[in-house]
VMD Tcl script that builds the backbone (N, CA, C; Angstrom):
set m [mol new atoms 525]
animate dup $m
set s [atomselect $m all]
$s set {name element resname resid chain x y z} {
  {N N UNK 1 A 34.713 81.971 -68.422}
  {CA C UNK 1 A 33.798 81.061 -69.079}
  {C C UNK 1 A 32.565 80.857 -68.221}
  {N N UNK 2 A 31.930 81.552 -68.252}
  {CA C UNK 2 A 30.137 81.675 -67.726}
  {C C UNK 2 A 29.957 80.258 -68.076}
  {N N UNK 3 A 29.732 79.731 -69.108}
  {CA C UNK 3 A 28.653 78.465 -69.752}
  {C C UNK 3 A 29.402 77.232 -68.989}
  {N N UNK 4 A 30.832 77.385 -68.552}
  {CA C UNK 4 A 31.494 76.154 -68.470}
  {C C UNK 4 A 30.519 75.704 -66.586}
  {N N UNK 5 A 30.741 74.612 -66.561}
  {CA C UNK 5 A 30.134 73.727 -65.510}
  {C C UNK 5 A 30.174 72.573 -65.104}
  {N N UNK 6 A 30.560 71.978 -63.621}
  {CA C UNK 6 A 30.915 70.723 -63.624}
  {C C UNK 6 A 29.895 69.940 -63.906}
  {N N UNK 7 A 29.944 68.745 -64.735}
  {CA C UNK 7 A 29.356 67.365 -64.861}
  {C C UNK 7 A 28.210 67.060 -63.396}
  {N N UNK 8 A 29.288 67.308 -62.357}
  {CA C UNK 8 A 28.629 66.707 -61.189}
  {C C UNK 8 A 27.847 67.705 -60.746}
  {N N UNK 9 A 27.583 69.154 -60.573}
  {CA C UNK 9 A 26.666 69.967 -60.706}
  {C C UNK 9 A 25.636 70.359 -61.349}
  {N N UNK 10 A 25.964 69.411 -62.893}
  {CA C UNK 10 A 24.708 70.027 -63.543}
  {C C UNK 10 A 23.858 68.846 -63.396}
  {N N UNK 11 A 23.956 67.445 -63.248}
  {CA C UNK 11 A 23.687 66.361 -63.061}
  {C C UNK 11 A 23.111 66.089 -61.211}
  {N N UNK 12 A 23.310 67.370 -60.658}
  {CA C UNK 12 A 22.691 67.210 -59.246}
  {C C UNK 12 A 21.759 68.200 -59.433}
  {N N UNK 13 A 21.902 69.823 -60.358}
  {CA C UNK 13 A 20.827 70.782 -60.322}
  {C C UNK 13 A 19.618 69.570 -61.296}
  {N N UNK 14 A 20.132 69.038 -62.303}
  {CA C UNK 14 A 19.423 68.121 -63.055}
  {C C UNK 14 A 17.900 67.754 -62.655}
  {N N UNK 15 A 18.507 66.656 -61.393}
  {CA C UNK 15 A 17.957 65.826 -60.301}
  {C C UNK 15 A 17.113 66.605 -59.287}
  {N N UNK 16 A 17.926 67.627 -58.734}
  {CA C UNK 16 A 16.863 68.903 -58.287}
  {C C UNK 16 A 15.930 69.160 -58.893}
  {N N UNK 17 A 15.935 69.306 -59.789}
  {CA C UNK 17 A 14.567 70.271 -60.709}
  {C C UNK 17 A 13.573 68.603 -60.757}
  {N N UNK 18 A 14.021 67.727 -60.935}
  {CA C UNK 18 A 12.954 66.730 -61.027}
  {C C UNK 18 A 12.308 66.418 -59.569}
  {N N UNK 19 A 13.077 66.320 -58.771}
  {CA C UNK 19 A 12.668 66.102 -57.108}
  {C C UNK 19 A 11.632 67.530 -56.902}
  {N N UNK 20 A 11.850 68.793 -57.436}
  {CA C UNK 20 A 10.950 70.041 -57.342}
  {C C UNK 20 A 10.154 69.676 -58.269}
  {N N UNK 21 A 10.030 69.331 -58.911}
  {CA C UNK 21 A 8.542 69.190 -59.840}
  {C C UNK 21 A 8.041 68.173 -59.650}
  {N N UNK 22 A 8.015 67.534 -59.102}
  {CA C UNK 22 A 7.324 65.978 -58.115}
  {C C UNK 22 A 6.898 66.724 -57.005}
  {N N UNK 23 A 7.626 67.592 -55.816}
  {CA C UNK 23 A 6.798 68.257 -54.782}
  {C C UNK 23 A 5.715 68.871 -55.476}
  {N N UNK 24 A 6.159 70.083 -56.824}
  {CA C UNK 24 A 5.042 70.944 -56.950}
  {C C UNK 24 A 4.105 69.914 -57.699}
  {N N UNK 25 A 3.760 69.388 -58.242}
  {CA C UNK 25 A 2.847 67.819 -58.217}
  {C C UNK 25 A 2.020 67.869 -57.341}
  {N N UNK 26 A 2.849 66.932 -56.536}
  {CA C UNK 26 A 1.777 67.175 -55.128}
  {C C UNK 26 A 1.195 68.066 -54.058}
  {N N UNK 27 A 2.047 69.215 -54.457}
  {CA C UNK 27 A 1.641 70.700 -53.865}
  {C C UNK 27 A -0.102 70.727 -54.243}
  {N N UNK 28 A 0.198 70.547 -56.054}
  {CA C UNK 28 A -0.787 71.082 -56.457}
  {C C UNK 28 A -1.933 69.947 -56.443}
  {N N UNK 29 A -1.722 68.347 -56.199}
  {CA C UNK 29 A -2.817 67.756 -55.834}
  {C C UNK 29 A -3.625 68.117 -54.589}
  {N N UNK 30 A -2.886 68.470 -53.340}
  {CA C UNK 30 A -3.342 68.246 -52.000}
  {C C UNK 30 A -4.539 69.618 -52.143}
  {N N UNK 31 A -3.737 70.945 -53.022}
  {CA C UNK 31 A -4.349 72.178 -53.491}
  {C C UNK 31 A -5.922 71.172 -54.136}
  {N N UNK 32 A -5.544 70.632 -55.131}
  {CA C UNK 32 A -6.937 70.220 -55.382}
  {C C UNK 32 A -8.048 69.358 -54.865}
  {N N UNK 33 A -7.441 68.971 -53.730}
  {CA C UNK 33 A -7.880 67.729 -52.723}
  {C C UNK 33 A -9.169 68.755 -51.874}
  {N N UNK 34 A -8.234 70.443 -51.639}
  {CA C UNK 34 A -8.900 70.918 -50.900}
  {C C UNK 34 A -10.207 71.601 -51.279}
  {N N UNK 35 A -10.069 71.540 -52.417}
  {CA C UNK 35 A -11.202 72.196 -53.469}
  {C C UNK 35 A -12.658 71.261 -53.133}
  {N N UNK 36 A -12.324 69.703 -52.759}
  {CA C UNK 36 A -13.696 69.278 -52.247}
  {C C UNK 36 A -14.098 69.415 -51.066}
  {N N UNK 37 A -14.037 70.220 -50.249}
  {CA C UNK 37 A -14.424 70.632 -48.775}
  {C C UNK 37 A -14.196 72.370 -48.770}
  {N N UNK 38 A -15.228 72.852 -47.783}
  {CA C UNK 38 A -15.733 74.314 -47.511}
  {C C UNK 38 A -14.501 74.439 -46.091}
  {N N UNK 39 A -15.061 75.674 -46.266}
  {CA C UNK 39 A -13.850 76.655 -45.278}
  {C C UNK 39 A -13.550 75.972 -44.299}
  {N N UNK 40 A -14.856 75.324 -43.530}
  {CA C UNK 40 A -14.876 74.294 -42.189}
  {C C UNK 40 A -14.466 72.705 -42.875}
  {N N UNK 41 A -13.883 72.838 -43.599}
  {CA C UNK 41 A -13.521 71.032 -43.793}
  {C C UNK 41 A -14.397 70.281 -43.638}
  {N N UNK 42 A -15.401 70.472 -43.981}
  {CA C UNK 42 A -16.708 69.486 -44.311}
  {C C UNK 42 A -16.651 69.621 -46.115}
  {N N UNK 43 A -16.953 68.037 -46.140}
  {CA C UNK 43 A -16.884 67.493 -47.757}
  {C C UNK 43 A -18.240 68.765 -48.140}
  {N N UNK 44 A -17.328 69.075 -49.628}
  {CA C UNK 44 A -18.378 69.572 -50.507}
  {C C UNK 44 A -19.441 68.668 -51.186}
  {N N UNK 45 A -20.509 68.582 -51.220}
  {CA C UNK 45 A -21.562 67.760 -51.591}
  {C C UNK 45 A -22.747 68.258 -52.688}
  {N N UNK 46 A -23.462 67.686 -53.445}
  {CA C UNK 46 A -25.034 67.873 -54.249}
  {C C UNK 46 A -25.919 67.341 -53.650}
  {N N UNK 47 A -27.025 67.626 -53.643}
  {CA C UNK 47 A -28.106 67.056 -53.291}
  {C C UNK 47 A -29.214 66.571 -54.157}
  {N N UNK 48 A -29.047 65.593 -54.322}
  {CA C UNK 48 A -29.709 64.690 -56.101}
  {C C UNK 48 A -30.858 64.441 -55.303}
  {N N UNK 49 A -32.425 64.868 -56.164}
  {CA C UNK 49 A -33.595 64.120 -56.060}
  {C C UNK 49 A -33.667 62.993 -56.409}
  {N N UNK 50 A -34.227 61.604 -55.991}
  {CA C UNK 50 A -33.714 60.698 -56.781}
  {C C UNK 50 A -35.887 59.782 -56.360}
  {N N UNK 51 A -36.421 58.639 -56.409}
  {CA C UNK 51 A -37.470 58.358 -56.813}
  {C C UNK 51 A -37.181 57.682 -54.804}
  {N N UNK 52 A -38.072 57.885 -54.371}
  {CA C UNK 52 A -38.433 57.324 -52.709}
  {C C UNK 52 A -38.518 55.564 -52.885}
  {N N UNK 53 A -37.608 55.184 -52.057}
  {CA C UNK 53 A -37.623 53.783 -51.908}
  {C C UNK 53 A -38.455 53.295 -50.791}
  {N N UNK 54 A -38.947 54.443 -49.777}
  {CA C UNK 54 A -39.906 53.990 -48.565}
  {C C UNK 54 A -40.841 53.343 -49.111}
  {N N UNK 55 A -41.182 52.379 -48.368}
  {CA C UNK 55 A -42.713 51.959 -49.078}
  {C C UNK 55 A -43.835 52.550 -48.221}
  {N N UNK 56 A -43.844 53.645 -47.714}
  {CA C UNK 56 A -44.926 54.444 -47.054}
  {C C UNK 56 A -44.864 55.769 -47.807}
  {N N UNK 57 A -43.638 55.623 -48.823}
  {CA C UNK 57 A -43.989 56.953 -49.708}
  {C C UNK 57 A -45.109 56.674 -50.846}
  {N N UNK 58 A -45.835 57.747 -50.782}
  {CA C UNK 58 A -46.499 58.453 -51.449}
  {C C UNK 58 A -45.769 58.319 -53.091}
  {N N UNK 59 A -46.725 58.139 -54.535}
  {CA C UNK 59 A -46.313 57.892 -55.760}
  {C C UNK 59 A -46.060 58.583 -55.919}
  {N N UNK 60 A -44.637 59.130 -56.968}
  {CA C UNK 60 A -43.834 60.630 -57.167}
  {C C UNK 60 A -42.899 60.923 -56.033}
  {N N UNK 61 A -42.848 60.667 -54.925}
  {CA C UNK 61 A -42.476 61.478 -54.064}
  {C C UNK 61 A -40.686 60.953 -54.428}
  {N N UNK 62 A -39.864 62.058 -53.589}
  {CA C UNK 62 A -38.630 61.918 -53.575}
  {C C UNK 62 A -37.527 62.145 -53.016}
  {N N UNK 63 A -36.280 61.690 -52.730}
  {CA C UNK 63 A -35.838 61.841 -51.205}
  {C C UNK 63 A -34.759 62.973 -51.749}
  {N N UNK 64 A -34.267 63.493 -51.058}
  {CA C UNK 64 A -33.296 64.319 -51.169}
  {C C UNK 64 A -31.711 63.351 -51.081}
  {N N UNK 65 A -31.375 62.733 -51.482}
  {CA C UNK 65 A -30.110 61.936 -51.426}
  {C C UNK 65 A -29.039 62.869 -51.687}
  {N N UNK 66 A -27.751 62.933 -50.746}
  {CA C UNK 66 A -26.628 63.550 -50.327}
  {C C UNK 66 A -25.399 62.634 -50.796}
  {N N UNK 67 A -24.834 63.722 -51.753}
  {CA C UNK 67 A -23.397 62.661 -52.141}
  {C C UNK 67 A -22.571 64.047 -52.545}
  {N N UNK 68 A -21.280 63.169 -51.648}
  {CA C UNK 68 A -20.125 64.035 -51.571}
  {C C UNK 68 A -19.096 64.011 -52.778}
  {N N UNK 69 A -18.688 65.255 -53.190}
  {CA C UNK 69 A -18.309 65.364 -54.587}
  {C C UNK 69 A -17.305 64.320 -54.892}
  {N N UNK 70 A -16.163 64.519 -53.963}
  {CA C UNK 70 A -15.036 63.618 -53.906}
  {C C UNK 70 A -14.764 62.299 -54.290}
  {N N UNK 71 A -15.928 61.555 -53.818}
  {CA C UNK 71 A -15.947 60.337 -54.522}
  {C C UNK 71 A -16.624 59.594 -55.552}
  {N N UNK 72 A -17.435 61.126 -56.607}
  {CA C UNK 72 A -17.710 60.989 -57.513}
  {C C UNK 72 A -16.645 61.650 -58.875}
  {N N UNK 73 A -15.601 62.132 -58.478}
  {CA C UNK 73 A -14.970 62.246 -58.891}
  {C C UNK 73 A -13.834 61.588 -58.908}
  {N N UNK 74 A -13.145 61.107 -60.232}
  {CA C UNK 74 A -11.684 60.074 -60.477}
  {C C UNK 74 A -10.872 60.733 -60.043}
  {N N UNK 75 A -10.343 60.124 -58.464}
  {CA C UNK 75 A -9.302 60.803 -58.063}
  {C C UNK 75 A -7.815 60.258 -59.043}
  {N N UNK 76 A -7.156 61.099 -59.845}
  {CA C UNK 76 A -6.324 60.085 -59.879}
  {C C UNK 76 A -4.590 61.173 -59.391}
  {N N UNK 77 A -3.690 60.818 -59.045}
  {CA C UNK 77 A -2.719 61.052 -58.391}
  {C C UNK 77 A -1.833 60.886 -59.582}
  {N N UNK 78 A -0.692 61.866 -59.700}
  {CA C UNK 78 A 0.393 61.786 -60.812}
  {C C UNK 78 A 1.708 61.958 -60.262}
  {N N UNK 79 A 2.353 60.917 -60.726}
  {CA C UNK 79 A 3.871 60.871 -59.888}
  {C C UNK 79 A 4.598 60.731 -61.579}
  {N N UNK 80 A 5.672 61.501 -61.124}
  {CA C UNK 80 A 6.863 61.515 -62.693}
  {C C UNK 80 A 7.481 60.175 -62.168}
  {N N UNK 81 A 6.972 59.684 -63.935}
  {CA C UNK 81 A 7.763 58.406 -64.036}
  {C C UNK 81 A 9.017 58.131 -64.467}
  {N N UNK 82 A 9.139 58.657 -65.243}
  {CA C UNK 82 A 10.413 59.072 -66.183}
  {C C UNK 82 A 10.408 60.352 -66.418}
  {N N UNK 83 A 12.392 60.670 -66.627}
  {CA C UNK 83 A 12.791 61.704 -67.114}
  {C C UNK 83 A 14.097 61.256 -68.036}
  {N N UNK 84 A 13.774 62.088 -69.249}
  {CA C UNK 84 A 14.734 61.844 -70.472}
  {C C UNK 84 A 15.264 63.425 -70.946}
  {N N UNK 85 A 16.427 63.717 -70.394}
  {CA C UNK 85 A 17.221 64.878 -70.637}
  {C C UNK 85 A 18.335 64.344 -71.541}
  {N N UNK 86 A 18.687 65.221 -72.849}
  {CA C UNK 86 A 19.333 64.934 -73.621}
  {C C UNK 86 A 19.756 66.760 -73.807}
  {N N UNK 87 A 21.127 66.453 -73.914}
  {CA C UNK 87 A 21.532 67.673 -74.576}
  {C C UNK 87 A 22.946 67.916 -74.813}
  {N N UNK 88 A 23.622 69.180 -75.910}
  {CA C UNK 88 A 25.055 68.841 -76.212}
  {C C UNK 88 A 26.066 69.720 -75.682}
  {N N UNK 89 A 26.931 69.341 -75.052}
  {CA C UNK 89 A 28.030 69.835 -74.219}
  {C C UNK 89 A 29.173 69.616 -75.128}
  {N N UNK 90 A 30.166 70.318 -74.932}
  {CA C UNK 90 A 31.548 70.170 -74.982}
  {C C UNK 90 A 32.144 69.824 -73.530}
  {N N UNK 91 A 33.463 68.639 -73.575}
  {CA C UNK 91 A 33.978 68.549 -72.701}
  {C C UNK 91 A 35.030 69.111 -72.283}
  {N N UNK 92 A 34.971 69.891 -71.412}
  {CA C UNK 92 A 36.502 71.196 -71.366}
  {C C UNK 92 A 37.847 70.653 -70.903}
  {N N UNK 93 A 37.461 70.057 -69.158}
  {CA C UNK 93 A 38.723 69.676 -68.533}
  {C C UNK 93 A 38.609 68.520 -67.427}
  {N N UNK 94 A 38.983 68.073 -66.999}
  {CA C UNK 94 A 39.178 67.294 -65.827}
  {C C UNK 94 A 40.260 67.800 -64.790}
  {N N UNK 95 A 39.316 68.361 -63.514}
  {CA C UNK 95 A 39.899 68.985 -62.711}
  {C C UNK 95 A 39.618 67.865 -61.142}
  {N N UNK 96 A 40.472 68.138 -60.219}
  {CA C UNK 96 A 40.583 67.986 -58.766}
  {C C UNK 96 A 39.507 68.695 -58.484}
  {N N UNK 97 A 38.374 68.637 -57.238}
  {CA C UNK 97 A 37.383 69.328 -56.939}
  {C C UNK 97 A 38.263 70.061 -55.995}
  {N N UNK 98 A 39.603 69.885 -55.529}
  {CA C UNK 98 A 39.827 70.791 -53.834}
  {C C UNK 98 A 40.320 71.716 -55.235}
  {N N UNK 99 A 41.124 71.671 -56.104}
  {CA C UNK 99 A 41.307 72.836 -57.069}
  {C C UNK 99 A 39.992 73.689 -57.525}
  {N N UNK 100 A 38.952 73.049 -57.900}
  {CA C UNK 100 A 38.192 73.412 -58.577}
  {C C UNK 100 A 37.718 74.692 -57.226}
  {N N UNK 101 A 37.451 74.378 -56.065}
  {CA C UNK 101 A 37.056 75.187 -55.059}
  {C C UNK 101 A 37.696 76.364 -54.447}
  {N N UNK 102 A 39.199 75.921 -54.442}
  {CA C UNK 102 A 40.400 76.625 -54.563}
  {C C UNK 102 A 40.286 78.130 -55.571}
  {N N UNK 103 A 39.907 77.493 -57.067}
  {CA C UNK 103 A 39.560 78.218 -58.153}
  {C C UNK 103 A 38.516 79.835 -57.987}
  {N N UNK 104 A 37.443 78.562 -57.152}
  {CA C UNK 104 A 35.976 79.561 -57.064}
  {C C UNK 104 A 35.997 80.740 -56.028}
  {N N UNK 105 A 36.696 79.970 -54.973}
  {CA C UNK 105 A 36.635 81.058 -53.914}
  {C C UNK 105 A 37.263 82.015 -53.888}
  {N N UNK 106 A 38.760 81.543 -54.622}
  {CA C UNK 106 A 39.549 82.761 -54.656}
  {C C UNK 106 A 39.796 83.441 -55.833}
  {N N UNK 107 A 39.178 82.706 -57.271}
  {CA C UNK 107 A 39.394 83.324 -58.353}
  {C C UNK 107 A 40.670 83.256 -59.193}
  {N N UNK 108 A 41.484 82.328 -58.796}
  {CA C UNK 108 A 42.911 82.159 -59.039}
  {C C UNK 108 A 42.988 81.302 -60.476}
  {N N UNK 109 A 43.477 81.874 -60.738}
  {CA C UNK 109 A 43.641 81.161 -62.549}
  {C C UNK 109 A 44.712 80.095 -62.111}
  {N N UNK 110 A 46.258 80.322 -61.410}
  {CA C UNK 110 A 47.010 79.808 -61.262}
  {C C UNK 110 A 46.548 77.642 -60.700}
  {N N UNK 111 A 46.969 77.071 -61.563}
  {CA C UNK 111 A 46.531 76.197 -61.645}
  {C C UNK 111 A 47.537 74.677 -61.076}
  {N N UNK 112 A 48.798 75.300 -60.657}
  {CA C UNK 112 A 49.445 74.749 -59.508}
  {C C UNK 112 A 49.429 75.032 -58.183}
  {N N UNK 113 A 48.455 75.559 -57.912}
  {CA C UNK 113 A 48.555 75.947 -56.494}
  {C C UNK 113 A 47.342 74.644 -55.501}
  {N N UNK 114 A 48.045 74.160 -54.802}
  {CA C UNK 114 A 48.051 72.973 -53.790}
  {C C UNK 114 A 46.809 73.315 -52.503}
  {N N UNK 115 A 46.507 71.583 -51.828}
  {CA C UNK 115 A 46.423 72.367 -50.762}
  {C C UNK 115 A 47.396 71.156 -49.966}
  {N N UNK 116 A 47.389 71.385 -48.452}
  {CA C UNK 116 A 48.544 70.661 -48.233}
  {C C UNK 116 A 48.191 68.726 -47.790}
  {N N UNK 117 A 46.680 68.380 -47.951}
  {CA C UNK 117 A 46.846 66.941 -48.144}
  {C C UNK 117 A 46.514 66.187 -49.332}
  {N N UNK 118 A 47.377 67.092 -50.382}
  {CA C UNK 118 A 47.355 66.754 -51.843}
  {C C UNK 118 A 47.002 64.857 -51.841}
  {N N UNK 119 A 46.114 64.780 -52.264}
  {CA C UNK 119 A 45.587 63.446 -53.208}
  {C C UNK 119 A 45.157 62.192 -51.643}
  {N N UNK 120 A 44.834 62.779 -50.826}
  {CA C UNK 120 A 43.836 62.298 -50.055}
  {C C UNK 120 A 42.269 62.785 -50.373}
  {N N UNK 121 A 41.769 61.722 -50.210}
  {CA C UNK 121 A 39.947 61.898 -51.023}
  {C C UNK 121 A 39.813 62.875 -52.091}
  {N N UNK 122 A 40.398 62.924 -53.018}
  {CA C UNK 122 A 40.561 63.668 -54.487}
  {C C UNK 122 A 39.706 63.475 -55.019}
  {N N UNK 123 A 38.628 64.079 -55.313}
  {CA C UNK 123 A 37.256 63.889 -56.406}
  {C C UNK 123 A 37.894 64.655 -57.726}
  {N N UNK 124 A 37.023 63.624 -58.472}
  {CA C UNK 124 A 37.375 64.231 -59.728}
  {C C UNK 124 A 36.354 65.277 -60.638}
  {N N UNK 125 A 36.671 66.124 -61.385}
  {CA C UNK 125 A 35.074 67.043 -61.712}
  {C C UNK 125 A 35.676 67.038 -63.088}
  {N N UNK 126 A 34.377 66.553 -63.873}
  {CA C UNK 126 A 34.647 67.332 -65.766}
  {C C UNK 126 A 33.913 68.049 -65.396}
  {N N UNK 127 A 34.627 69.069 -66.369}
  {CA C UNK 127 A 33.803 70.693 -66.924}
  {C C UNK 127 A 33.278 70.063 -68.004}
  {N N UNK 128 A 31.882 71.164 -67.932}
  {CA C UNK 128 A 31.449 70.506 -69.362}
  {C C UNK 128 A 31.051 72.209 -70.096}
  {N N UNK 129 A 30.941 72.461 -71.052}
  {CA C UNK 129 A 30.355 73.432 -71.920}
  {C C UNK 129 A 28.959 72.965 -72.178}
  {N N UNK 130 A 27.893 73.787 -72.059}
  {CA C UNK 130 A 26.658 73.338 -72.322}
  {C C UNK 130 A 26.072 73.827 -73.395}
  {N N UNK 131 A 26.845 75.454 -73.895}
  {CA C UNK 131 A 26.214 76.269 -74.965}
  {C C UNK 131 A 27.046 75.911 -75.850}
  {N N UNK 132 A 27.875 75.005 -76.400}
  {CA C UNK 132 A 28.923 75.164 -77.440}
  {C C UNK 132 A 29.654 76.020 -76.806}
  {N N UNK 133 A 30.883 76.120 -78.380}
  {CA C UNK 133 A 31.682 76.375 -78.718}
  {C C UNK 133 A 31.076 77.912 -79.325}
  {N N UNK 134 A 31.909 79.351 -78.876}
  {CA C UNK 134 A 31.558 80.495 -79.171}
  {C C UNK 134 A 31.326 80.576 -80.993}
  {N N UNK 135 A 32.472 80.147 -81.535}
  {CA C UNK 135 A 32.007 79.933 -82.887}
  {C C UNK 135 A 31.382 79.029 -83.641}
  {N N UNK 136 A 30.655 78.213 -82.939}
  {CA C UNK 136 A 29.142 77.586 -83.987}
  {C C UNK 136 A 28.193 78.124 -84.066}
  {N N UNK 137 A 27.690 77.609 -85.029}
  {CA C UNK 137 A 26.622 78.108 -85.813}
  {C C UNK 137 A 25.396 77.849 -84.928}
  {N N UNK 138 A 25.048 76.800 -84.044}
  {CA C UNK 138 A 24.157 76.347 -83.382}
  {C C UNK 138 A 24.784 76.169 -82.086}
  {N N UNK 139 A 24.058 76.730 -80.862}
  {CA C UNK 139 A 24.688 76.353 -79.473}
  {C C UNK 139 A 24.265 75.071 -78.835}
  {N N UNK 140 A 24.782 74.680 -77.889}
  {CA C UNK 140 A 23.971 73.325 -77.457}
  {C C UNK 140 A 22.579 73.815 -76.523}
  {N N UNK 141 A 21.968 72.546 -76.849}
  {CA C UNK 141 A 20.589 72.855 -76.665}
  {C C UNK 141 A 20.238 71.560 -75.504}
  {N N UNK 142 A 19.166 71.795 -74.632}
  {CA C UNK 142 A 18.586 70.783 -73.858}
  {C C UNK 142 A 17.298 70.433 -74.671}
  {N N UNK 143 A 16.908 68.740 -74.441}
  {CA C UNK 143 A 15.781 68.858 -74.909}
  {C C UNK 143 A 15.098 67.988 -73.482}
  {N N UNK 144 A 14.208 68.372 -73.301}
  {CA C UNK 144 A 13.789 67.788 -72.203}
  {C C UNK 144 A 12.299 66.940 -72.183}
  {N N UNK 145 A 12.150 65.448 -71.968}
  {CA C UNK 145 A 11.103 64.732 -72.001}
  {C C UNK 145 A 10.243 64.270 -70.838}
  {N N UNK 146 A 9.349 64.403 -70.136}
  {CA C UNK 146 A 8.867 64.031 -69.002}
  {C C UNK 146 A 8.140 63.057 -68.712}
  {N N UNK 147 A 7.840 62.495 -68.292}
  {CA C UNK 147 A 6.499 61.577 -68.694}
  {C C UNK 147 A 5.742 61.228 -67.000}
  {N N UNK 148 A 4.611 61.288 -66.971}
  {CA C UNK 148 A 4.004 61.201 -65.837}
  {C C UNK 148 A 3.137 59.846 -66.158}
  {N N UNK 149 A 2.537 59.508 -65.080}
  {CA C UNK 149 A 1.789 58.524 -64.751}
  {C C UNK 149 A 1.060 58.194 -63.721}
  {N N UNK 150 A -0.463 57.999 -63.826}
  {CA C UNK 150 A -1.602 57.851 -63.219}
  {C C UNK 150 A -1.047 56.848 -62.124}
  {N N UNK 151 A -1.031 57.280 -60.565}
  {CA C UNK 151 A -1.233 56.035 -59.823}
  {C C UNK 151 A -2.467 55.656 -59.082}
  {N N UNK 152 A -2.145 54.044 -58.457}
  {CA C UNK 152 A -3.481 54.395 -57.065}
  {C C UNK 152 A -3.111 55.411 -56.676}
  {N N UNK 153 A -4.542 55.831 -55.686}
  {CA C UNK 153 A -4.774 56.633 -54.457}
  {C C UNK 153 A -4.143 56.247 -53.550}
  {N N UNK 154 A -3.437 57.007 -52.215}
  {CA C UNK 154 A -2.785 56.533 -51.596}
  {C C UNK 154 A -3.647 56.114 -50.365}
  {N N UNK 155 A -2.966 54.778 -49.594}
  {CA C UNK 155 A -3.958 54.211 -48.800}
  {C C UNK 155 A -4.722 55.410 -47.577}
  {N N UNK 156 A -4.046 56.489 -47.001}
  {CA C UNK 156 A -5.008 57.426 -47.147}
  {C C UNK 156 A -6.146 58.208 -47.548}
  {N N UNK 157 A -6.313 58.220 -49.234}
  {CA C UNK 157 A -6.945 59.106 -49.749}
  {C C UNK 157 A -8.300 57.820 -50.106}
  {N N UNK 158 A -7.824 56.544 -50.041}
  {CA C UNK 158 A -8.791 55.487 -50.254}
  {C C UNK 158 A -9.606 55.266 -49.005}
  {N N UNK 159 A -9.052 55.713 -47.857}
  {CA C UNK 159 A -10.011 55.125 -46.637}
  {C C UNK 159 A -10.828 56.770 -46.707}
  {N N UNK 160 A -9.981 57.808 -47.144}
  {CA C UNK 160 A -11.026 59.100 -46.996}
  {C C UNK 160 A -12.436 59.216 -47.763}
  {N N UNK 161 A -11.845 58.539 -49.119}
  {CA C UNK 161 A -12.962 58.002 -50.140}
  {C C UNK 161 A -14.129 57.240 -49.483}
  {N N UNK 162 A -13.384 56.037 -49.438}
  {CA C UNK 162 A -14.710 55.431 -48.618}
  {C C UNK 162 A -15.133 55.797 -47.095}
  {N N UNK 163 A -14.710 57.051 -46.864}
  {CA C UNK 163 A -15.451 57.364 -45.289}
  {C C UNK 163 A -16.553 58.286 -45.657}
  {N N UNK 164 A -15.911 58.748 -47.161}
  {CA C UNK 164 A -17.416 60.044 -47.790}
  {C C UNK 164 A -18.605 58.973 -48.330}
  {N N UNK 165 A -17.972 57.920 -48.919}
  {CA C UNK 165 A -19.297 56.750 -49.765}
  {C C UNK 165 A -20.441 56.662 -48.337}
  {N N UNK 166 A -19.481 55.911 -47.416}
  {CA C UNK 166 A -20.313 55.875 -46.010}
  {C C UNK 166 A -21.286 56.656 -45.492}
  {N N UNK 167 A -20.891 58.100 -46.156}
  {CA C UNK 167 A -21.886 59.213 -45.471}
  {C C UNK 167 A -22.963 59.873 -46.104}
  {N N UNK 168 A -22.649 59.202 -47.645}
  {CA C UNK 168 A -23.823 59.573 -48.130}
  {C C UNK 168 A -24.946 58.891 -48.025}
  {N N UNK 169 A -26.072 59.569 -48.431}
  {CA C UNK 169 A -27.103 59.186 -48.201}
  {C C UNK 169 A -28.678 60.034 -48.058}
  {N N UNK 170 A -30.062 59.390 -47.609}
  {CA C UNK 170 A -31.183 60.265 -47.827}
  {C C UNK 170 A -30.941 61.342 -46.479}
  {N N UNK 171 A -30.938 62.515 -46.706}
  {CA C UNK 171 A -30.759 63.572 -45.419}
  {C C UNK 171 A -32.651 63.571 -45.282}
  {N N UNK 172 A -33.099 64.085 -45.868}
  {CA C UNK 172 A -34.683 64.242 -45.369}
  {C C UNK 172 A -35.768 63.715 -46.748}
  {N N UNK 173 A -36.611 63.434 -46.590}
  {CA C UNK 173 A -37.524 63.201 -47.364}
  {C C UNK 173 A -38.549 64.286 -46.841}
  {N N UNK 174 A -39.351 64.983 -48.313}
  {CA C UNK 174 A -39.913 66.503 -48.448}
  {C C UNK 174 A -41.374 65.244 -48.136}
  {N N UNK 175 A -42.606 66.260 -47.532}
  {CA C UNK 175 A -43.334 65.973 -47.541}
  {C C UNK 175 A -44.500 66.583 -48.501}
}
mol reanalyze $m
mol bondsrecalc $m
mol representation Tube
mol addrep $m
């Protein structure tokens, strides 16, 4: 029986796959974090003409004002909020896990065979069927719901923010 599987395995690979798609999350934020800074880790920036506030400028004239992309852009950060896995199993057996291991390693169908500190720390394991039953019409199916959600910035990425606000500013005024 390929499809058959303990309860407590599929309910830990379950949990795995959500703990891995929360890293790759943030894999792929920090990936986009890096997208605002050049090879040398200096913030990527524009340089906006904007109207001269000197009052020794000249009418028309205009400063070159420097602003770093990063904090013109909504940083926003996504952490999985919820997860809603639904799906239909058959329940096969309720086994001993030192059997169940007994089973795997050695392949033994025989289903009295011991080990010798029978029913000290005895875990218990359901099998479950996840595809059905060979003769239905429909196998069991997962349906899987995710849901993410916008957080703050982390108090990191807020002091980095405001260390780029800090630095912008007029680099030269053209004469």
């Amino acid at each position: 029986m390929a499809d058959q599987v303990s309860l407590d395995n599929l309910i830990e690979g379950l949990a795995g796959a959500v703990v891995e798609a929360q890293r790759r999350i943030e894999s792929r934020q920090i990936e986009n974090l890096q997208g605002f800074f050049d090879k040398h880790n200096r913030p990527r920036a524009i340089n906006i003409r904007v109207p001269s506030l000197d009052p020794n400028a000249k009418p028309g004239q205009d400063d070159i004002y420097r602003v770093p992309l990063l904090p013109l852009v909504a940083s926003s950060l996504l952490k999985i909020k919820e997860v809603e896995i639904s799906f239909d199993a058959d329940l096969l057996s309720l086994e001993d896990e030192e059997k169940e291991k007994v089973r795997e390693a050695e392949n033994v169908e025989d289903e009295s065979e011991g080990t010798a500190h029978r029913g000290v720390g005895k875990k218990r394991s359901i099998n479950v069927d996840v595809r059905g039953g060979m003769f239905r019409r429909k196998a069991g199916g997962v349906h899987v719901v995710l849901k993410v959600e916008g957080r703050e910035p982390s108090e990191g990425m807020a002091r980095l923010i405001d260390r780029l606000i800090q630095s912008q500013g007029v680099v030269k005024i053209p004469e």
